[in-house]
C-alpha positions as CSV (number, residue, x, y, z in Angstrom):
1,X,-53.8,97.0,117.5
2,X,-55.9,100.0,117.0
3,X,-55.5,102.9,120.0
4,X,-58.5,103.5,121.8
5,X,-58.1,106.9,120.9
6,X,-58.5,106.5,117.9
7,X,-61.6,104.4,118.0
8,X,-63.6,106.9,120.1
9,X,-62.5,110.0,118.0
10,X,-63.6,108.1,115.2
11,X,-67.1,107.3,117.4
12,X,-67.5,110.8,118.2
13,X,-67.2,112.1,114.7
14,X,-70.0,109.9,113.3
15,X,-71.9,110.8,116.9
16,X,-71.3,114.4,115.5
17,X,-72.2,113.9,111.9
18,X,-75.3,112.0,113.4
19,X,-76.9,114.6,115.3
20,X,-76.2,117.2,112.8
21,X,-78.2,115.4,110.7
22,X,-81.0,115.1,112.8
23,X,-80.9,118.7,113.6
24,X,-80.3,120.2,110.5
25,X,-82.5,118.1,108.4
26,X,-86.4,118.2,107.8
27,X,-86.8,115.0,105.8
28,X,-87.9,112.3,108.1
29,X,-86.1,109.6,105.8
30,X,-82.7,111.5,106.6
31,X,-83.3,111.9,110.2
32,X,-84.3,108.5,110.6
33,X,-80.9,107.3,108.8
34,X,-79.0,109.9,111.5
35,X,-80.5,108.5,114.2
36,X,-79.3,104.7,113.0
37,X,-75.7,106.7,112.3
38,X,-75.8,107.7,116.3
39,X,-76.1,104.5,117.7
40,X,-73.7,102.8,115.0
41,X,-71.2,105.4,117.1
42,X,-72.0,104.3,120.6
43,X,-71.5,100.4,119.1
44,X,-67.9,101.6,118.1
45,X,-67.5,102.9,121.5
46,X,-68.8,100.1,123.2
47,X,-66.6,97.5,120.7
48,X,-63.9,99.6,121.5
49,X,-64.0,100.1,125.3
50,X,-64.9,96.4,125.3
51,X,-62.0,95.1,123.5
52,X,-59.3,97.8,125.5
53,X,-60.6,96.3,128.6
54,X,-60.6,92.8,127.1
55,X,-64.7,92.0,128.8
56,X,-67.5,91.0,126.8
57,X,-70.0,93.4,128.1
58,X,-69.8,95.6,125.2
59,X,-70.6,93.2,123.2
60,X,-74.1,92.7,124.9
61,X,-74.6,96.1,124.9
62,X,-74.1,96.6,121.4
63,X,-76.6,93.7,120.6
64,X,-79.2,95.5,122.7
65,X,-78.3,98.6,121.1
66,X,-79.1,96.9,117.6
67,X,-82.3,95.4,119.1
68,X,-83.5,99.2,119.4
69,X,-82.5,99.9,116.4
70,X,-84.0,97.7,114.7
71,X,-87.6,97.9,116.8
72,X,-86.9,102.2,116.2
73,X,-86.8,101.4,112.5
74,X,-90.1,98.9,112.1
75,X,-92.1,101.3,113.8
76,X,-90.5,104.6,112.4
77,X,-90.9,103.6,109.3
78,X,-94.6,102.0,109.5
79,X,-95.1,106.0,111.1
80,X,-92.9,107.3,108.0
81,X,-95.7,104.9,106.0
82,X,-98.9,106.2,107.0
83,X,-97.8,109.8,107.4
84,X,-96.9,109.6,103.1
85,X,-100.3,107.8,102.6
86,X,-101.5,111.1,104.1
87,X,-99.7,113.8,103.6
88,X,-97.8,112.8,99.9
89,X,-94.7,114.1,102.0
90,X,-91.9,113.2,104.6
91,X,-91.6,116.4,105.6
92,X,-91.6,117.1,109.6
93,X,-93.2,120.2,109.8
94,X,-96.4,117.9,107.8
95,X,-95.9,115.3,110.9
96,X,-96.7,118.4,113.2
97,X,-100.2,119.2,111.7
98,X,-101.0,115.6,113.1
99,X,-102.0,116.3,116.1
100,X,-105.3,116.3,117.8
């Protein structure tokens, strides 16, 4: 059996790694891929509290989790779409001449 320790440690690093990547970054691509890497973390955590604590629960959150994930994906990369139609870039500073 695998100490809970070590499960969340191993959570918080790719939390870690995750939102370096979206702050660091400018490509939307790469962002977008950080953001999937945060929430793979909190499913660790969740798997991992879940099976310490021998309840289930986890394992509905972590289903809901991927539910958003994968809705955050269809529709960030249908945005990801139509801003390289218009633009020819994925660039975020492009995304912020968008507005109105």
């Amino acid at each position: 059996m695998i100490p809970i320790a070590h499960v969340i440690a191993l959570s918080a690093v790719l939390f870690a790694i995750g939102a370096l990547g979206v702050l660091v970054r400018r490509n939307l691509v790469v962002m977008l891929m950080s953001i999937e890497l945060m929430l793979n973390a909190a499913n660790l955590a969740f798997i991992g509290f879940a099976r310490h604590h021998g309840d289930e629960t986890g394992h509905v959150f972590v289903l809901m989790v991927i539910v958003v994930a994968a809705a955050e994906v269809a529709v960030g990369l249908g945005i990801l779409i139509a801003l390289f139609r218009n633009r020819a870039s994925v660039d975020v500073e492009d995304a912020s001449l968008l507005k109105w």
